[in-house]
N, C-alpha and C positions, 0 to 999 in steps of 0.2 A: 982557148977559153974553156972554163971548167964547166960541165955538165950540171944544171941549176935544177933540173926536173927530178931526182931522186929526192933535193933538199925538201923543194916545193908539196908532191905527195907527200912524204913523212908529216910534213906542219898540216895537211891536209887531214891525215888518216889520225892523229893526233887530236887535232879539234874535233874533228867528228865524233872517236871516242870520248872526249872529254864531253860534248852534249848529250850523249846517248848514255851515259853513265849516268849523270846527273840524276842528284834523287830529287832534288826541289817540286813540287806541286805547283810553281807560282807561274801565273801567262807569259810572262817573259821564257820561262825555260821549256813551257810546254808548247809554244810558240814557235823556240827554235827548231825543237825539235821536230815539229810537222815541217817547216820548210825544209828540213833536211832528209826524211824519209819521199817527201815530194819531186824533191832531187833524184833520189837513190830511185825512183819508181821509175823515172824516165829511160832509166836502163831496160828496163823488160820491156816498156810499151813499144817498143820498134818503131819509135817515133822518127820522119822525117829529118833529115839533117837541117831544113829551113825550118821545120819547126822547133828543133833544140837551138837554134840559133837565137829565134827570137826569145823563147822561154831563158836561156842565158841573158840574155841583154838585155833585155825588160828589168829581169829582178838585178843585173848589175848596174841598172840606169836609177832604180828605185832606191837602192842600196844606198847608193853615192847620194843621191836629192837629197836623200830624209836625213844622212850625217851633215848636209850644208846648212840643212833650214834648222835641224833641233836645237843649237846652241839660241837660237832666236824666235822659239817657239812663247817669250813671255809677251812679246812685243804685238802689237795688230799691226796687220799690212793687206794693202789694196791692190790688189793686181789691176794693172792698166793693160786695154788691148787699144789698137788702131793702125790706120795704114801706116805701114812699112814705109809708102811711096808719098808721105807728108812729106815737102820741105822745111826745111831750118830756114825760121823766121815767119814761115806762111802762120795767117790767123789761129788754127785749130793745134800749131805746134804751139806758138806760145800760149795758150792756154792748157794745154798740156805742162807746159814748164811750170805753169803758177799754181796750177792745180796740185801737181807734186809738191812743191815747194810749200804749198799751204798743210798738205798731209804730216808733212814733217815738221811742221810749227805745233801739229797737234801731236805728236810722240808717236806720229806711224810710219811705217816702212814703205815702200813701194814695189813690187814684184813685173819687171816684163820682160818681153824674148831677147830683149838684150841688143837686139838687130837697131836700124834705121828710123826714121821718122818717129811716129808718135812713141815708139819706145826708147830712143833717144831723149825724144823728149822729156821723156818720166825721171830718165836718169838724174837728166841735167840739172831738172828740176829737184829732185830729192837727196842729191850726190850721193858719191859713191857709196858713204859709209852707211849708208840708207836706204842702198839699192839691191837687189837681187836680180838675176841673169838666169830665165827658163828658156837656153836658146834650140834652135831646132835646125841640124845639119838638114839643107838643102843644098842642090848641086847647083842653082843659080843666082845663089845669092852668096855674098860675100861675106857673112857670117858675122861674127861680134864685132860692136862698135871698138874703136880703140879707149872710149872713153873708160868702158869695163872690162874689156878683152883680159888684165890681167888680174882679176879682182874673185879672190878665194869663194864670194858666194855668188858663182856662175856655177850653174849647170849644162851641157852640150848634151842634147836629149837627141836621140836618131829617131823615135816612135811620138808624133804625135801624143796618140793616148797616156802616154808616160809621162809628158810633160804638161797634159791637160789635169790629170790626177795634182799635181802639185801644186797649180794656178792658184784648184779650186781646195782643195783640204788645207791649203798654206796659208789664205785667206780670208779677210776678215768682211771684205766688200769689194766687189768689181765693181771697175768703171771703163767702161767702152766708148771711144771716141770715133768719127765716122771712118771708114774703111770697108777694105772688100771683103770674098769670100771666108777666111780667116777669121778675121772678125765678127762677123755674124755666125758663124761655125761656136764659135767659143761663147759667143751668146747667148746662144740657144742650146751649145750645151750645158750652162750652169743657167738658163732659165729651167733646162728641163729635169735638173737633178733638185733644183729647188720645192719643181711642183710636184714629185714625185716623192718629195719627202728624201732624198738618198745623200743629199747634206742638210747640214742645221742652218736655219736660216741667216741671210746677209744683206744689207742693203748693197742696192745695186743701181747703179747710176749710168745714164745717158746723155752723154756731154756735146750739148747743143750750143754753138755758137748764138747771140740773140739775131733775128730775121731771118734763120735760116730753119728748114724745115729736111734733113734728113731724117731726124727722129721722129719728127713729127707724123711724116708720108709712112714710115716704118710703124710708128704705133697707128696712124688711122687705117693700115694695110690689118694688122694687128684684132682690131675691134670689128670691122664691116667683113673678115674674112674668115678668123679664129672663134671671135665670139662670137659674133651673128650666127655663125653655123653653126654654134652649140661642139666645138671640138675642142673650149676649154671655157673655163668659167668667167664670174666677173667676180670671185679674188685673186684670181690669178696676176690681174693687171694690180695687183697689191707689190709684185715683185721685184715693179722696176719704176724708176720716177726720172722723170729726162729733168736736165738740170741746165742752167745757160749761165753759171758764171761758177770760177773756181769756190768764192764765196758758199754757192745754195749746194754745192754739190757735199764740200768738203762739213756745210752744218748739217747736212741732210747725214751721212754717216757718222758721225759723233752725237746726234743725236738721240741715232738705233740704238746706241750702247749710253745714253744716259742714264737710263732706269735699269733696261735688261742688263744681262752681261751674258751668260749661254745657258745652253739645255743639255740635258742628260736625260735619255730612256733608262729607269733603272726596274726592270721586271712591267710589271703593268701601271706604272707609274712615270710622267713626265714630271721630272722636276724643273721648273727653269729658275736660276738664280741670278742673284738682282743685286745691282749696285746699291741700292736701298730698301727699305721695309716698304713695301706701301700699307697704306690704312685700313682698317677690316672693312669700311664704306667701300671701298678701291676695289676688294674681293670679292662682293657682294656686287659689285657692278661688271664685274670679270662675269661672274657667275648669271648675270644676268643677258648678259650680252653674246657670249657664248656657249651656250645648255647644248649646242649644235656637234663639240669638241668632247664631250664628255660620254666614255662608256659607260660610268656608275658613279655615286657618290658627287662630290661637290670640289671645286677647288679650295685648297686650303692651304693656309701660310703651314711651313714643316721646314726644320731643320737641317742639316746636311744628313742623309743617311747612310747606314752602314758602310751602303757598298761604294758609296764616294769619297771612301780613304785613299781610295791611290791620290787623290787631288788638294791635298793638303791645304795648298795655297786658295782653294775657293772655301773652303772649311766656314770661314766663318760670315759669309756670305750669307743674307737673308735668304728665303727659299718661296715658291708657291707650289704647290706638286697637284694633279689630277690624276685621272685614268684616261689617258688618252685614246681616240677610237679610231686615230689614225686615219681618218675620212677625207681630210682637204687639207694639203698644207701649206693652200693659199688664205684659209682661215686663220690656221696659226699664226700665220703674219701679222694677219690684222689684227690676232689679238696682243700681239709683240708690238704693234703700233702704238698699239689704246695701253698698252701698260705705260711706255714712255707717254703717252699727250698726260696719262693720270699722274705718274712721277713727277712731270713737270708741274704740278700745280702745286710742291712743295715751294717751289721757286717762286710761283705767281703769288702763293701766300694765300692760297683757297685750295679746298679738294677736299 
């Protein structure tokens, strides 16, 4: 067999030159290029062989996610989490089933590890062409379902954290169904990147069977032990809303995005753009209700600006922009609530 590693370097030393020459100015190219001098640095730092392992494999696990999900970047999708160790037919799997199956009535995708039980579920419910697979090599579990085992947008992640990054950036709303360690790991970590501000905000749901009080015991564990002792606030319980039928779950996130639609930091300015105009009354009640969000100035309806040319497609999307103070961004939710209750009242025929 012919010697494949001269071919390999050459296409290697080739792209490399071809980035590094590059005159372009634009993020994409100045983007490459820091990932590739970051590469070329690992050589001097006398870095561990487990640590260039992982620093290889993280950014070839990243590499690979972000080409599965881009093509389907226009789409929303809900990443579902739950026990693994649900059976097929038990009550919280089919409600899982229906719950996906409702998502995709609404024009959304489903996102889960691809494995057993409640993530089964999700599939079964949203089929394949609907489903995406962030599965996670463990040594004692049996790995992807066959239902998607052969199906182009799986992912086979070895690093947690690598496959936790895509749950939550790929993502339009999580929904958590009851389960163990895992799942509450994955809860709490996109409750805590919510309240930290370090994604844009998402509705997020807890899928309560009705009579049944896992969420229930979890959110009063929640209130008498988080917020009684002051170790986080009361918007913060803005973040999540426990839901008992596929029905309240699935209007509760089509909802969030019936007025809103996303946000953009652009310099000292939040812009958030909106599926519709609301009313200058509507801004003036924005403004009233939250003076708490504001470093200077006033909220005000504005245009798409400058620097939100790369996004073509929200172009001509109404706008409201402030000067954000970055203070609570369990505030900002609430006021992401109150824009949708105020949108809605295009619909009730008052506002």
């Amino acid at each position: 067999m012919a010697n494949t590693k001269p071919d390999t370097t050459n296409k290697a030393l080739q792209a490399a030159q071809k980035i590094l020459a590059a005159e372009g100015k634009d993020a994409r190219t100045l983007l490459t290029r820091d990932i590739l001098y970051n590469a070329l640095k690992c050589q001097g730092d006398d870095l561990d062989i487990l640590d260039l392992k992982i620093i290889n494999r993280a950014i070839a696990e990243f590499r690979h996610a972000a080409c599965v999900f881009k093509p389907y970047r226009r789409f929303r999708k809900v990443s579902i989490f739950g026990s693994a160790r649900e059976p097929k037919g038990s009550a919280y799997y089919e409600l899982a089933v229906r719950f996906a199956h409702r998502l995709v009535e609404k024009d959304f995708m489903v996102i889960t590890g691809a494995a057993s039980g409640i993530m089964k579920a999700g599939i079964e419910g949203a089929g394949i062409k609907k489903s995406f697979g962030a599965n996670i090599l463990l040594p004692f579990e049996k790995g992807l379902e066959k239902i998607i085992r052969d199906d182009p947008k799986v992912v086979r992640f070895k690093y947690f954290f690598t496959r936790k990054i895509f749950f939550v950036m790929e993502a339009d709303a999580v929904a958590l169904f009851p389960g163990g360690f895992g799942t509450h790991d994955e809860g709490f970590e996109v409750l805590t990147l919510l309240q930290t501000g370090k994604t844009p905000p998402i509705p997020f749901v807890l899928m309560e069977l009705p009579g049944e009080n896992y969420w229930e015991s979890w959110d009063r564990f929640i209130r008498r032990q988080l917020l009684d002792r002051g170790f986080i606030s009361a918007e913060d319980l803005s973040f999540y809303k426990i839901a008992r039928s596929p029905e309240e779950a699935v209007n509760y996130i089509t909802s969030y995005y019936s007025t809103y639609h996303s946000l953009r930091q652009v310099k000292d300015k939040l812009v958030i753009r909106l599926e519709r105009e609301l009313k200058d009354s509507h801004v003036r009640r924005l403004n009233e209700m939250f003076p708490d969000l504001i470093e200077s100035g006033k909220i005000i309806k504005t245009r798409a600006l400058p620097e939100e040319k790369d996004e073509p497609n929200l172009k001509s999307k109404p706008r409201i922009a402030f000067a954000y103070n970055r203070k609570s961004a369990g505030r900002l939710n609430e006021m992401i609530l109150t824009i949708n209750r105020l949108g809605g009242s295009f619909d009730r025929g008052y506002g």
